[in-house]
PDBQT receptor file of N, H, CA, C and O in Angstrom, charges set to zero:
ATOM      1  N   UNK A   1      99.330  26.904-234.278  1.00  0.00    +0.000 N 
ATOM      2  CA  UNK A   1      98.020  26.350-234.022  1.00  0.00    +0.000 C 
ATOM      3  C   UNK A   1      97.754  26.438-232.524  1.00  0.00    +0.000 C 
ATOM      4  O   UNK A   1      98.595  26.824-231.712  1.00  0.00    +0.000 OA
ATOM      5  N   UNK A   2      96.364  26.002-232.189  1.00  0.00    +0.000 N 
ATOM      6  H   UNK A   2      95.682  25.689-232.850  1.00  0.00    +0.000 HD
ATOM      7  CA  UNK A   2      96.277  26.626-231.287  1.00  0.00    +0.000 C 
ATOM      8  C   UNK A   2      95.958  25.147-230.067  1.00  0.00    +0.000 C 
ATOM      9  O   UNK A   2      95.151  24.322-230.495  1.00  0.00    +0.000 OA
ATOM     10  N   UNK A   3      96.430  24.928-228.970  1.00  0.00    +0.000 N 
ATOM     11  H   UNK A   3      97.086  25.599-228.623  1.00  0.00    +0.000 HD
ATOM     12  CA  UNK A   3      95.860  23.130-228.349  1.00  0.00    +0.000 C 
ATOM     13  C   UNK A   3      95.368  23.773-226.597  1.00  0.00    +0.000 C 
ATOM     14  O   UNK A   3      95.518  24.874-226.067  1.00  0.00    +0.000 OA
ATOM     15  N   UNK A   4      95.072  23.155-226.368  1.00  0.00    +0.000 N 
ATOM     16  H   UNK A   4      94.951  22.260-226.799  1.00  0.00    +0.000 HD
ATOM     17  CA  UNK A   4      94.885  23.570-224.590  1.00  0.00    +0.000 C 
ATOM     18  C   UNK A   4      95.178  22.074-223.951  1.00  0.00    +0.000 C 
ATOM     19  O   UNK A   4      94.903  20.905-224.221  1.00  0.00    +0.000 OA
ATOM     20  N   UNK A   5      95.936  22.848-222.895  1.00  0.00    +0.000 N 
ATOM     21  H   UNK A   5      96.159  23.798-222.676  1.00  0.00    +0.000 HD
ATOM     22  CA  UNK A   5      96.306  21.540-221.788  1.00  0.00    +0.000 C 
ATOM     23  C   UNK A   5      95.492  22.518-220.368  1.00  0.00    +0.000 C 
ATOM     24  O   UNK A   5      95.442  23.674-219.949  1.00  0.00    +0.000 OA
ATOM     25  N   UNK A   6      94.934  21.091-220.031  1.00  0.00    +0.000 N 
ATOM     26  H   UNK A   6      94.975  20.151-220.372  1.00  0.00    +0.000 HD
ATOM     27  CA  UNK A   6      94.214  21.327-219.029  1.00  0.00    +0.000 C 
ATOM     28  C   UNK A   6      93.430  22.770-218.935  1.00  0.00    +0.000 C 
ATOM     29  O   UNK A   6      93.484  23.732-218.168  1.00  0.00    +0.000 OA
ATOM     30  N   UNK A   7      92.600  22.395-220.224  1.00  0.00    +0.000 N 
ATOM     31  H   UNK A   7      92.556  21.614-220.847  1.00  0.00    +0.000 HD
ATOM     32  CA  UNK A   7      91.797  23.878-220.570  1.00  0.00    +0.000 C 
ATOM     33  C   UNK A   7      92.411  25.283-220.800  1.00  0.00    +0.000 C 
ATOM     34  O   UNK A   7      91.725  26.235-221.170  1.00  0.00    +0.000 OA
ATOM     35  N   UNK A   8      93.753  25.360-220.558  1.00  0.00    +0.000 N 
ATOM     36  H   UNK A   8      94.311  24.586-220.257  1.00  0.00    +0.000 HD
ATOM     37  CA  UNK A   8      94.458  26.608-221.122  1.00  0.00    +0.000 C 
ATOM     38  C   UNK A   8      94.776  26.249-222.807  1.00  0.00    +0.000 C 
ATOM     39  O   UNK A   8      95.232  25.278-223.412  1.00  0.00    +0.000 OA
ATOM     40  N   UNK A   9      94.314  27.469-223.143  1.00  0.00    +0.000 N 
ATOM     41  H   UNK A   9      93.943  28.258-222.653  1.00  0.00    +0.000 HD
ATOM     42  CA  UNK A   9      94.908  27.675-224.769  1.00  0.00    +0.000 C 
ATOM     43  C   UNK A   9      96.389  27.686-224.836  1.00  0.00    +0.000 C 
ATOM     44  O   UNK A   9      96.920  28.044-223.784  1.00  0.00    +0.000 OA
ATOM     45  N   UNK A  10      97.069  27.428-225.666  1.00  0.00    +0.000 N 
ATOM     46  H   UNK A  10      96.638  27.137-226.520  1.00  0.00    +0.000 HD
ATOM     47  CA  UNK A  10      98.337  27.344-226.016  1.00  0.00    +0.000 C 
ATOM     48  C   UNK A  10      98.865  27.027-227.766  1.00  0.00    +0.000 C 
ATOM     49  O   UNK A  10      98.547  26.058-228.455  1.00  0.00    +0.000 OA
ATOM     50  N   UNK A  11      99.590  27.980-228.079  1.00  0.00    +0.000 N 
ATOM     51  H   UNK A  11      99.848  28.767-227.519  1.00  0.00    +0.000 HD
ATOM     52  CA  UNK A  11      99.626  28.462-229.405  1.00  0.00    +0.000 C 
ATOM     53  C   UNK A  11     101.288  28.047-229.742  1.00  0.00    +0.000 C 
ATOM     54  O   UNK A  11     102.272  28.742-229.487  1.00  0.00    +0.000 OA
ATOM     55  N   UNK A  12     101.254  26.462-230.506  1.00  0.00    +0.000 N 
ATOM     56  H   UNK A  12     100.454  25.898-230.713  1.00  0.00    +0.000 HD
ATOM     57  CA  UNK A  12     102.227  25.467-230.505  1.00  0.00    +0.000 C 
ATOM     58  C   UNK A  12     102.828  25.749-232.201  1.00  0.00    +0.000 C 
ATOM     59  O   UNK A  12     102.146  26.165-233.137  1.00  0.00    +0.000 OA
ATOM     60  N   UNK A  13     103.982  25.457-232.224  1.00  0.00    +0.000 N 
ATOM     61  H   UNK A  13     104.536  25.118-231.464  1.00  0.00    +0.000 HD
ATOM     62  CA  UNK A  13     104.288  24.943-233.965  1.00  0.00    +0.000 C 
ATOM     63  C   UNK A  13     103.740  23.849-234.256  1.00  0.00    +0.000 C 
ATOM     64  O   UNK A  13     103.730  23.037-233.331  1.00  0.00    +0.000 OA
ATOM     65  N   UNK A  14     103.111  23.412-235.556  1.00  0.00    +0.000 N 
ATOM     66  H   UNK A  14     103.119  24.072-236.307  1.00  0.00    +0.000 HD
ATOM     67  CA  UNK A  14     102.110  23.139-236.172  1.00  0.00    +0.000 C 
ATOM     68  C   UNK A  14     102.758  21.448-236.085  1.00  0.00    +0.000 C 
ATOM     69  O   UNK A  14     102.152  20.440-235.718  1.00  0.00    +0.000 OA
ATOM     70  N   UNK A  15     103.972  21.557-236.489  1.00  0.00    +0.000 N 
ATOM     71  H   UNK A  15     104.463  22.375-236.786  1.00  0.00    +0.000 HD
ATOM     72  CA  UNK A  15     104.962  20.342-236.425  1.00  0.00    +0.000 C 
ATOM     73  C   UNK A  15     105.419  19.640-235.274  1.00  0.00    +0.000 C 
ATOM     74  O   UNK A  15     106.049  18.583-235.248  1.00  0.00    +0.000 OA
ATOM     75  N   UNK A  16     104.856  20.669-233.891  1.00  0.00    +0.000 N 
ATOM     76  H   UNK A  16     104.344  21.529-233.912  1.00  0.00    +0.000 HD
ATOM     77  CA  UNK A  16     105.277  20.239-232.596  1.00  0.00    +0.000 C 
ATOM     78  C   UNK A  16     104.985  18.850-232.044  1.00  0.00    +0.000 C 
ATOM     79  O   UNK A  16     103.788  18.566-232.089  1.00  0.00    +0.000 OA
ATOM     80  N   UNK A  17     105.811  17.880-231.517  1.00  0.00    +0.000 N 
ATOM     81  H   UNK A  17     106.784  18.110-231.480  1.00  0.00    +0.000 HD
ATOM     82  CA  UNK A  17     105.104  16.323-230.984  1.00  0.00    +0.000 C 
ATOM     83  C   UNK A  17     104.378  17.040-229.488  1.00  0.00    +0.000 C 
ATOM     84  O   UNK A  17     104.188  18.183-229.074  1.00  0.00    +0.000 OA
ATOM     85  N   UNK A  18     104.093  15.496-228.939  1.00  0.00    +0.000 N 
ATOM     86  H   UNK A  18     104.247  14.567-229.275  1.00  0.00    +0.000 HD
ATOM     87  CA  UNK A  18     103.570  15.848-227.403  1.00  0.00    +0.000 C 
ATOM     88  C   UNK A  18     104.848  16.210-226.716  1.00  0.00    +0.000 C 
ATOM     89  O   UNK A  18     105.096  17.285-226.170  1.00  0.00    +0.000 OA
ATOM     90  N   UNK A  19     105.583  15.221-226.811  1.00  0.00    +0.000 N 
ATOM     91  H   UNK A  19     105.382  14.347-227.255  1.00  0.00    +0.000 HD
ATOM     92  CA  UNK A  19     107.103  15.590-225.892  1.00  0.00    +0.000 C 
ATOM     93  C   UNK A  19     107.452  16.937-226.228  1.00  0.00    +0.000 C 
ATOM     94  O   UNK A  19     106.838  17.720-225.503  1.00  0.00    +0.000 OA
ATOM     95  N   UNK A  20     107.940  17.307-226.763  1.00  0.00    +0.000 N 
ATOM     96  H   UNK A  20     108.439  16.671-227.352  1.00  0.00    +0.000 HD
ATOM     97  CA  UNK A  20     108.402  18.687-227.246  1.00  0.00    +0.000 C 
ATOM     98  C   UNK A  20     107.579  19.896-226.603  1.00  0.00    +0.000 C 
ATOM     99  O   UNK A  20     108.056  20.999-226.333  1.00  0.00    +0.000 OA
ATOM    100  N   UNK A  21     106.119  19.449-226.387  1.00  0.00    +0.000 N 
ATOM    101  H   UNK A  21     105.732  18.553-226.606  1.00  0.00    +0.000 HD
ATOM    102  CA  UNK A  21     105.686  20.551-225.924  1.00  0.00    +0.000 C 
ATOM    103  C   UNK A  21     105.501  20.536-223.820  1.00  0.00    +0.000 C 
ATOM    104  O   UNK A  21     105.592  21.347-222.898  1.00  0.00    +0.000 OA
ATOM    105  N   UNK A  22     105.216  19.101-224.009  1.00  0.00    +0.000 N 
ATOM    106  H   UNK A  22     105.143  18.442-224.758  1.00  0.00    +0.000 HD
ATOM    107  CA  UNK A  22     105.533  18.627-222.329  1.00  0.00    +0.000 C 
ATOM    108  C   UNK A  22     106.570  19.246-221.828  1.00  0.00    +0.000 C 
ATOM    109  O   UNK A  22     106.487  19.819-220.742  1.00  0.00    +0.000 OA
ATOM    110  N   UNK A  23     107.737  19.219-222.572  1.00  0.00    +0.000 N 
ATOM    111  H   UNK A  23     107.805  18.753-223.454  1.00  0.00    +0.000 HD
ATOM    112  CA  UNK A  23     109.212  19.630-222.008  1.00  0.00    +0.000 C 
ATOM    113  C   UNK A  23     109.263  21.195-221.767  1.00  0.00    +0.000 C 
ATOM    114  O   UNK A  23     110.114  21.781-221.099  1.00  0.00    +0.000 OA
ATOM    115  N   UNK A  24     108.106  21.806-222.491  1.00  0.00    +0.000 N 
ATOM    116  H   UNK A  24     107.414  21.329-223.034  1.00  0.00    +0.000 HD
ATOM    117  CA  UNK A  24     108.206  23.053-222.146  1.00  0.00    +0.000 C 
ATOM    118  C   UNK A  24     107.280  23.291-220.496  1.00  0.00    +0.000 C 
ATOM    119  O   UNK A  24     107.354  24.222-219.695  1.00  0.00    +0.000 OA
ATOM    120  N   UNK A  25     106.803  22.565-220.479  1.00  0.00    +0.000 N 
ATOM    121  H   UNK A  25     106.743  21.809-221.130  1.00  0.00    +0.000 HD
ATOM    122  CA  UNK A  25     105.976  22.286-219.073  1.00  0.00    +0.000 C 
ATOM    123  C   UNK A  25     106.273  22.128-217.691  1.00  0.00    +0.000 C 
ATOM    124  O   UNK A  25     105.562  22.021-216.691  1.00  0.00    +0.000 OA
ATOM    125  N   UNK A  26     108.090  22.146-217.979  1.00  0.00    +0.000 N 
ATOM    126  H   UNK A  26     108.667  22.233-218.791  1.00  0.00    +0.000 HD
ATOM    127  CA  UNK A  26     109.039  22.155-216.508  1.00  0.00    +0.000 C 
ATOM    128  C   UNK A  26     108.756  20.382-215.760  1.00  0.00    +0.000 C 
ATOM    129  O   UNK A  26     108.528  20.073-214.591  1.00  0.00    +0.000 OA
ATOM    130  N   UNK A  27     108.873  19.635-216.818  1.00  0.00    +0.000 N 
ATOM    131  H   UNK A  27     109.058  19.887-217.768  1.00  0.00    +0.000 HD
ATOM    132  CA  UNK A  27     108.681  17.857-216.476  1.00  0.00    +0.000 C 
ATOM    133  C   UNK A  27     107.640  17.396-215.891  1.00  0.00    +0.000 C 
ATOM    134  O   UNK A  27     107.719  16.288-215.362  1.00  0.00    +0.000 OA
ATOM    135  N   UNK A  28     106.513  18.080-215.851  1.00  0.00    +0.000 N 
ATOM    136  H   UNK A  28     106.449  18.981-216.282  1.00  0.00    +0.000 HD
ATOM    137  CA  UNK A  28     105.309  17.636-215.484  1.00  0.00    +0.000 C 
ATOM    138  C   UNK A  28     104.705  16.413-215.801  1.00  0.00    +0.000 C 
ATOM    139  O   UNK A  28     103.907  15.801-215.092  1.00  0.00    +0.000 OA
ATOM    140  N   UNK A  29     105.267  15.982-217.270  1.00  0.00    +0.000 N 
ATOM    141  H   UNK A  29     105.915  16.479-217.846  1.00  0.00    +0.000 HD
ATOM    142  CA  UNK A  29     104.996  15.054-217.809  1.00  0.00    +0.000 C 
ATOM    143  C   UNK A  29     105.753  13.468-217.302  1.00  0.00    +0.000 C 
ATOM    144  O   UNK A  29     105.461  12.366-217.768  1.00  0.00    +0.000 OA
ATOM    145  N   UNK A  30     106.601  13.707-216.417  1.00  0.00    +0.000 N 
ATOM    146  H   UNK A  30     106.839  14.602-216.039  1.00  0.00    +0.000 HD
ATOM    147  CA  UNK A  30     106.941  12.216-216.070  1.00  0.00    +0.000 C 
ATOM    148  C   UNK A  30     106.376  11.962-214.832  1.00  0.00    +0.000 C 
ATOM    149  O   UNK A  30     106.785  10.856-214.481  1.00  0.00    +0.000 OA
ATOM    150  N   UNK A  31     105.596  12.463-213.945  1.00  0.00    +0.000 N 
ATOM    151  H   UNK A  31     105.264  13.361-214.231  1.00  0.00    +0.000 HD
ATOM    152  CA  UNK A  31     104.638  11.841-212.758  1.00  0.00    +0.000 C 
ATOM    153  C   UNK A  31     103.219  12.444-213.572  1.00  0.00    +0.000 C 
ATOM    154  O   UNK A  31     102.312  12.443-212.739  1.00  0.00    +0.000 OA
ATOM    155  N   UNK A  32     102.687  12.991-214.999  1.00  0.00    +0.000 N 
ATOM    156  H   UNK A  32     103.424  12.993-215.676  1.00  0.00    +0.000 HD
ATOM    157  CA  UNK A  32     101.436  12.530-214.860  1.00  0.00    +0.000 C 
ATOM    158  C   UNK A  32     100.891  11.618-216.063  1.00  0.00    +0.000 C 
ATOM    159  O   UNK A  32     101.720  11.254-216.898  1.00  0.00    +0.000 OA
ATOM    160  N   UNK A  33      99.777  11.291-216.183  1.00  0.00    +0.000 N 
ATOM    161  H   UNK A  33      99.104  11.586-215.505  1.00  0.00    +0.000 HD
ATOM    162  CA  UNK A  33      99.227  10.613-216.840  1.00  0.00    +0.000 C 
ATOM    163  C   UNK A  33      98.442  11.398-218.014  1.00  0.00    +0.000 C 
ATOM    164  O   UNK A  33      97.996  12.522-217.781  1.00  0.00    +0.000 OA
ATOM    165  N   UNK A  34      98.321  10.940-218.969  1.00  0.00    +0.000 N 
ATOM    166  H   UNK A  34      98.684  10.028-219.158  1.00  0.00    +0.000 HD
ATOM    167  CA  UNK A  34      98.476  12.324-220.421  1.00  0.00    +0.000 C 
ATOM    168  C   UNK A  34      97.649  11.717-221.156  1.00  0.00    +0.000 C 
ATOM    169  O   UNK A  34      98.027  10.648-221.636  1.00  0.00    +0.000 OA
ATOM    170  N   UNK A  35      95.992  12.308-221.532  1.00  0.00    +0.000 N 
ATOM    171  H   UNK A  35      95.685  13.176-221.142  1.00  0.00    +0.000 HD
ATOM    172  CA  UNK A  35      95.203  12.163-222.488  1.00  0.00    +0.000 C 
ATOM    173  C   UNK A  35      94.826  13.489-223.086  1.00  0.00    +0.000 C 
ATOM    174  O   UNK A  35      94.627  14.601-222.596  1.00  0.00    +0.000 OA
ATOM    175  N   UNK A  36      94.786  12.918-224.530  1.00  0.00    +0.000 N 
ATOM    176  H   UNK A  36      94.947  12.014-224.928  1.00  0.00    +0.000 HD
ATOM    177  CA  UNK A  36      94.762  13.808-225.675  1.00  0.00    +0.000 C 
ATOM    178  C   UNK A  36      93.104  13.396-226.179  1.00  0.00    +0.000 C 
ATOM    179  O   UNK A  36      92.875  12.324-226.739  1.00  0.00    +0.000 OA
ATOM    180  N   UNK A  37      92.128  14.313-225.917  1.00  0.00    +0.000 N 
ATOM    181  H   UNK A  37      92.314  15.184-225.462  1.00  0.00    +0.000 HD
ATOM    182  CA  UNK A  37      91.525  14.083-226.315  1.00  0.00    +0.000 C 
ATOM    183  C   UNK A  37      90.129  12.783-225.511  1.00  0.00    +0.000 C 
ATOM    184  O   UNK A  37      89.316  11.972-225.955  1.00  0.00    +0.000 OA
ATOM    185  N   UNK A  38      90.392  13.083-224.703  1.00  0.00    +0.000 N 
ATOM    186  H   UNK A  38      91.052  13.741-224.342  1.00  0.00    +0.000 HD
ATOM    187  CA  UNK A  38      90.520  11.944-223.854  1.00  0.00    +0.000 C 
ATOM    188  C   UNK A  38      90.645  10.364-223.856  1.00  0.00    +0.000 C 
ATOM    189  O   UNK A  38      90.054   9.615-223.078  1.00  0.00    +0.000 OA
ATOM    190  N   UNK A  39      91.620   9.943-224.986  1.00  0.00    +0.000 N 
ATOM    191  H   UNK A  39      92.100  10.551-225.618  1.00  0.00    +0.000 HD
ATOM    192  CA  UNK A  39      92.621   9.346-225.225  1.00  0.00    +0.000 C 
ATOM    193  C   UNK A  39      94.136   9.208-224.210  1.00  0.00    +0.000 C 
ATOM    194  O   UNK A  39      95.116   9.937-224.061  1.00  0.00    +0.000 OA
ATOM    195  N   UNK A  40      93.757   8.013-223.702  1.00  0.00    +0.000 N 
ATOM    196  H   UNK A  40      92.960   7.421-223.823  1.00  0.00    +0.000 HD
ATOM    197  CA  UNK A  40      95.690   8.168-222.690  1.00  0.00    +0.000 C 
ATOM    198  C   UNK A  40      96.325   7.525-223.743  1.00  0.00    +0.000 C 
ATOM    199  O   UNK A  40      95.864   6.754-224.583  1.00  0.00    +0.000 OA
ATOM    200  N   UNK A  41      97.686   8.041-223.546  1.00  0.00    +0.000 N 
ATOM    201  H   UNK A  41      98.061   8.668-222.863  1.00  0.00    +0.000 HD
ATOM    202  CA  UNK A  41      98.542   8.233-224.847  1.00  0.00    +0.000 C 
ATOM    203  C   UNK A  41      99.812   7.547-223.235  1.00  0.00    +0.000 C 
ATOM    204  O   UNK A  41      99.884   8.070-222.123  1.00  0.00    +0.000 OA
ATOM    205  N   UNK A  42     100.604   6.291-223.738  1.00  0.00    +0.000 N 
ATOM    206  H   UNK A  42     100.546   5.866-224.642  1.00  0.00    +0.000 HD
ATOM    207  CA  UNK A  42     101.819   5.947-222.959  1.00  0.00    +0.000 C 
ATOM    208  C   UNK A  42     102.917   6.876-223.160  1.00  0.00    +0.000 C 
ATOM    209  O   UNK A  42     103.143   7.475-224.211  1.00  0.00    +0.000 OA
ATOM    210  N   UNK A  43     103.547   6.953-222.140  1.00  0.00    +0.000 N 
ATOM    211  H   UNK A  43     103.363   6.467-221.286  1.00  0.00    +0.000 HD
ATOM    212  CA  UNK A  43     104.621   7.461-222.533  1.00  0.00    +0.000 C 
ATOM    213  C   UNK A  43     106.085   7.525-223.269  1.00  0.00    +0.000 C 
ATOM    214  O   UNK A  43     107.077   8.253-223.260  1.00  0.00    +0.000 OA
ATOM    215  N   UNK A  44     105.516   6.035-224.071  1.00  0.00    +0.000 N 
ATOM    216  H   UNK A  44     104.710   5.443-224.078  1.00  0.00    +0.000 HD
ATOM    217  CA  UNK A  44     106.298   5.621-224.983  1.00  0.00    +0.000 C 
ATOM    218  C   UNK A  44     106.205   5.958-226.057  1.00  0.00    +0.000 C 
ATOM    219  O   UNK A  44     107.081   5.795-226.907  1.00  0.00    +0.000 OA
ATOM    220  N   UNK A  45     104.847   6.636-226.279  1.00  0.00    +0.000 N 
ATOM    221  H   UNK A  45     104.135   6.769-225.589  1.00  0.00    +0.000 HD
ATOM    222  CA  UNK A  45     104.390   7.312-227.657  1.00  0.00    +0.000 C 
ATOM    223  C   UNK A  45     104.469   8.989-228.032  1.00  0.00    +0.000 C 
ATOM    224  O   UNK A  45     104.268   9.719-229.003  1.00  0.00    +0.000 OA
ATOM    225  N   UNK A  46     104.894   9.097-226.618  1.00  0.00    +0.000 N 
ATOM    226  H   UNK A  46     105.057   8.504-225.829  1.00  0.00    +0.000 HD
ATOM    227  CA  UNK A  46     105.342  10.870-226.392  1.00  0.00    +0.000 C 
ATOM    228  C   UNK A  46     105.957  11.359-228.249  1.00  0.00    +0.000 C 
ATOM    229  O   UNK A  46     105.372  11.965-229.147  1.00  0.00    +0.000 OA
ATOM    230  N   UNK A  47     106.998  10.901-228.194  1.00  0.00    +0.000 N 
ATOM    231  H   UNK A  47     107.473  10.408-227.464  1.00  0.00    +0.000 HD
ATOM    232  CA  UNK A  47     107.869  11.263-229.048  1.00  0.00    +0.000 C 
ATOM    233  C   UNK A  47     107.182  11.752-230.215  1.00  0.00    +0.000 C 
ATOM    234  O   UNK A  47     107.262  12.924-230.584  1.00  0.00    +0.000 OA
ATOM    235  N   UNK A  48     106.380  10.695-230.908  1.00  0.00    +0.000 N 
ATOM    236  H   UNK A  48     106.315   9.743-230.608  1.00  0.00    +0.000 HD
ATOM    237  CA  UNK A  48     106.242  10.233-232.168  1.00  0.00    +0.000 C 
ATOM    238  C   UNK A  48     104.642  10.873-232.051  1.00  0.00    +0.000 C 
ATOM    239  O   UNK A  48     104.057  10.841-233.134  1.00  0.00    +0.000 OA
ATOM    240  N   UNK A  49     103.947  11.373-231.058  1.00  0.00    +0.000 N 
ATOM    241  H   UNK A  49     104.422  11.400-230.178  1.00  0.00    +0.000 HD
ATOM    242  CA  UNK A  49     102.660  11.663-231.236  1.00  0.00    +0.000 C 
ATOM    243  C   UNK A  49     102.296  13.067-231.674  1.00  0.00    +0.000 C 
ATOM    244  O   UNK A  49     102.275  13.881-230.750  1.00  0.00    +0.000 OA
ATOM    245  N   UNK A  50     102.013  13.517-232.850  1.00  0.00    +0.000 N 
ATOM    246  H   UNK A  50     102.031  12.856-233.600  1.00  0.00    +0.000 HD
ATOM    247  CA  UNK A  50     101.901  14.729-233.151  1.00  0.00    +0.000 C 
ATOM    248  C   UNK A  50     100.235  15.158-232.736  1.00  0.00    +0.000 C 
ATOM    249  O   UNK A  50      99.479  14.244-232.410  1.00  0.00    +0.000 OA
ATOM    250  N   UNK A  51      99.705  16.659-232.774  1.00  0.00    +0.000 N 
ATOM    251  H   UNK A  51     100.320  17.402-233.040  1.00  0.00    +0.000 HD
ATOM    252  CA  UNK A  51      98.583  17.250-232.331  1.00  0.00    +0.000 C 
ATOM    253  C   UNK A  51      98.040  17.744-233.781  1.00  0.00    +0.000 C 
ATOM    254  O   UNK A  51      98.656  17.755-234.847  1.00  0.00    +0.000 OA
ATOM    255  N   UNK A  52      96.752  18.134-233.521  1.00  0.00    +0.000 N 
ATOM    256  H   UNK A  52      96.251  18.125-232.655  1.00  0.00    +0.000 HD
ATOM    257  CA  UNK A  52      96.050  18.644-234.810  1.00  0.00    +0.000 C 
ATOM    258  C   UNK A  52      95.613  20.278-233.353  1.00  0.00    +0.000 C 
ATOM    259  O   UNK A  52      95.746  20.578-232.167  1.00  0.00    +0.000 OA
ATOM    260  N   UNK A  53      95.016  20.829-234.796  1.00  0.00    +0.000 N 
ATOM    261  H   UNK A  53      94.908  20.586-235.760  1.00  0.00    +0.000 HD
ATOM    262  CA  UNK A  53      94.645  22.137-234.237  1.00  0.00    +0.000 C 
ATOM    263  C   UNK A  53      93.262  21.972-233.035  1.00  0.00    +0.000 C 
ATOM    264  O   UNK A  53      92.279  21.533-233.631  1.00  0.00    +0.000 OA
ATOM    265  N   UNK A  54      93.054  22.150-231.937  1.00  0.00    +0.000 N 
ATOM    266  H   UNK A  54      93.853  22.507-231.452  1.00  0.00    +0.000 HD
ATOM    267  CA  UNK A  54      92.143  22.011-231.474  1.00  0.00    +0.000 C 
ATOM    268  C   UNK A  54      92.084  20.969-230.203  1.00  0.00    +0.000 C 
ATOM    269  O   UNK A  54      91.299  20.848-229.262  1.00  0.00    +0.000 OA
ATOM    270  N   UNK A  55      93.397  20.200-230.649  1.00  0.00    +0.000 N 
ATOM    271  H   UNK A  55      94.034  20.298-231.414  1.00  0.00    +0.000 HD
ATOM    272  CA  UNK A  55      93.232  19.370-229.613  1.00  0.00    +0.000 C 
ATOM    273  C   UNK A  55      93.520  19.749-228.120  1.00  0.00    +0.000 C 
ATOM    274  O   UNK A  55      94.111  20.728-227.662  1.00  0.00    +0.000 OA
ATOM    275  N   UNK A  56      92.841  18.530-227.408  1.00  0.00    +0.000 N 
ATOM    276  H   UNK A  56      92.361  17.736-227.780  1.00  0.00    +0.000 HD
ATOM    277  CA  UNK A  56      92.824  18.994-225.979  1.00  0.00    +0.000 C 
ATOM    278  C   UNK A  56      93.248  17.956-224.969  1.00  0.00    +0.000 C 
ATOM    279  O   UNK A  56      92.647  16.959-224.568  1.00  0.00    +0.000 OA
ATOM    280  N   UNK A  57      94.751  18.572-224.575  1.00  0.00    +0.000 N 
ATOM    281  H   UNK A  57      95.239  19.382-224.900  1.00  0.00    +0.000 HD
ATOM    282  CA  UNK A  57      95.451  17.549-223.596  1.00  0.00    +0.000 C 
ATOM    283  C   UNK A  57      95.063  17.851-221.959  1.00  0.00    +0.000 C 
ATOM    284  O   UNK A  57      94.821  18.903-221.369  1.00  0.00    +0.000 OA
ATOM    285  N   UNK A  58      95.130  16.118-221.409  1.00  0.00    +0.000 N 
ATOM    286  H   UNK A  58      95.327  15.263-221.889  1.00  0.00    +0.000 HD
ATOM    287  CA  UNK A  58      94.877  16.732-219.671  1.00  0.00    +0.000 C 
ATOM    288  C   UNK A  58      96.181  15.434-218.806  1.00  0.00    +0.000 C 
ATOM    289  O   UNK A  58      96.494  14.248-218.702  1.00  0.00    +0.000 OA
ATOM    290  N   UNK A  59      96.473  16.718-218.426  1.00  0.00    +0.000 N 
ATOM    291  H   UNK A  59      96.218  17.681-218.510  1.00  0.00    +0.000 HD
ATOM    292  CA  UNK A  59      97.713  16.066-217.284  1.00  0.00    +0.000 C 
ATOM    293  C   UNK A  59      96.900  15.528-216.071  1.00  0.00    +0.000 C 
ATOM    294  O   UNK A  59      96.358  16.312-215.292  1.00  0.00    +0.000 OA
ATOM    295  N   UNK A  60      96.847  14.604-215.970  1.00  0.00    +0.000 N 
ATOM    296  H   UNK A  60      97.287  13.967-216.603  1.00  0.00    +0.000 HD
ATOM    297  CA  UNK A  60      97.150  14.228-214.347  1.00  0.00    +0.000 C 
ATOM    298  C   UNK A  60      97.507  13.680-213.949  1.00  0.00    +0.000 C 
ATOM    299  O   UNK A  60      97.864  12.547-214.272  1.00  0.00    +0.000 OA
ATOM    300  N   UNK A  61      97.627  14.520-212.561  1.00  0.00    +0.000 N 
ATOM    301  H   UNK A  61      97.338  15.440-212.298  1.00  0.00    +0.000 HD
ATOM    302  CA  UNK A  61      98.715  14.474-211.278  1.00  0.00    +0.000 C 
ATOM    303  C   UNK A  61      98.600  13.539-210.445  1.00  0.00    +0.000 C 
ATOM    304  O   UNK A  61      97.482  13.229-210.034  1.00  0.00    +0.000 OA
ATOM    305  N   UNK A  62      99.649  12.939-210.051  1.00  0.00    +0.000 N 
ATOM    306  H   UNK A  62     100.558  13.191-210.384  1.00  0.00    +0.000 HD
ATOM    307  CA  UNK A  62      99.113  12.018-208.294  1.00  0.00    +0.000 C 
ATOM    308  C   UNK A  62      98.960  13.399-207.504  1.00  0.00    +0.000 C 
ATOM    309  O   UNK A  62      99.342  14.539-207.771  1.00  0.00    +0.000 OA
ATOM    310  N   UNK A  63      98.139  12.769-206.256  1.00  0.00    +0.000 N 
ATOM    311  H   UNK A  63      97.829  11.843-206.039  1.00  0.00    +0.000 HD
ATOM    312  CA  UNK A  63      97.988  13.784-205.270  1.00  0.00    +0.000 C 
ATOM    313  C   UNK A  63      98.195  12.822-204.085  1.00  0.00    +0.000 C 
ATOM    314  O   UNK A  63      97.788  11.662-204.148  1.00  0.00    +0.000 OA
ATOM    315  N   UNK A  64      98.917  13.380-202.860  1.00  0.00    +0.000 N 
ATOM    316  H   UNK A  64      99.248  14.322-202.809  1.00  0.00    +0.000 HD
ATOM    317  CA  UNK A  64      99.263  13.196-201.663  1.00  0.00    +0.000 C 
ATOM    318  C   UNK A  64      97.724  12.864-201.071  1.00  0.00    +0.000 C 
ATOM    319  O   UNK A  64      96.664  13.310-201.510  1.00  0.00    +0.000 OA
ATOM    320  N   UNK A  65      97.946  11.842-199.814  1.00  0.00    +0.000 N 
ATOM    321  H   UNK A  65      98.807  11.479-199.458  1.00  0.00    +0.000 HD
ATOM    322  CA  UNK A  65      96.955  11.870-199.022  1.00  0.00    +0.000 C 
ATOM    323  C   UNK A  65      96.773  11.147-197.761  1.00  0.00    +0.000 C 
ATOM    324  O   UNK A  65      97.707  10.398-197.477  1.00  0.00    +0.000 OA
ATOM    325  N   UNK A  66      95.896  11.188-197.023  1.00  0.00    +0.000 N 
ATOM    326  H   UNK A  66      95.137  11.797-197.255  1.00  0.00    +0.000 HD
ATOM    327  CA  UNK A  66      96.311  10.265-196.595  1.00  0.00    +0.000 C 
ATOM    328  C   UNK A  66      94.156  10.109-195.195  1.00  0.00    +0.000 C 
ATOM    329  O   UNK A  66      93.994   9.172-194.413  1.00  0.00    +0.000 OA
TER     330      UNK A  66
């Protein structure tokens, strides 16, 4: 199926959770903040949160500043 994070398409197993696919993301997922849909989803629910076809995740990042 097919999901986009941060507007890129990405073509997942159908059975895939959020974690599972975060982890392919090189740990991006533990400094950002993660809505599905624009839904924020904790990161306690990583595990157990599965995707439907279409959906649309957005990471964000802290950013430096000053």
């Amino acid at each position: 199926m097919i999901i986009y994070i941060n507007d890129k398409p990405l073509t997942v197993d159908a059975s895939s959770t959020l974690q599972a696919i975060l982890e392919r993301k090189n740990g991006i997922a533990a400094h950002a903040a993660i809505a599905i849909n624009n839904q924020f989803i904790p990161k306690s629910m990583l595990a157990e949160t599965t995707l439907c076809e279409g959906d649309r995740i957005d990471l964000i990042v802290p950013m430096q500043g000053g």
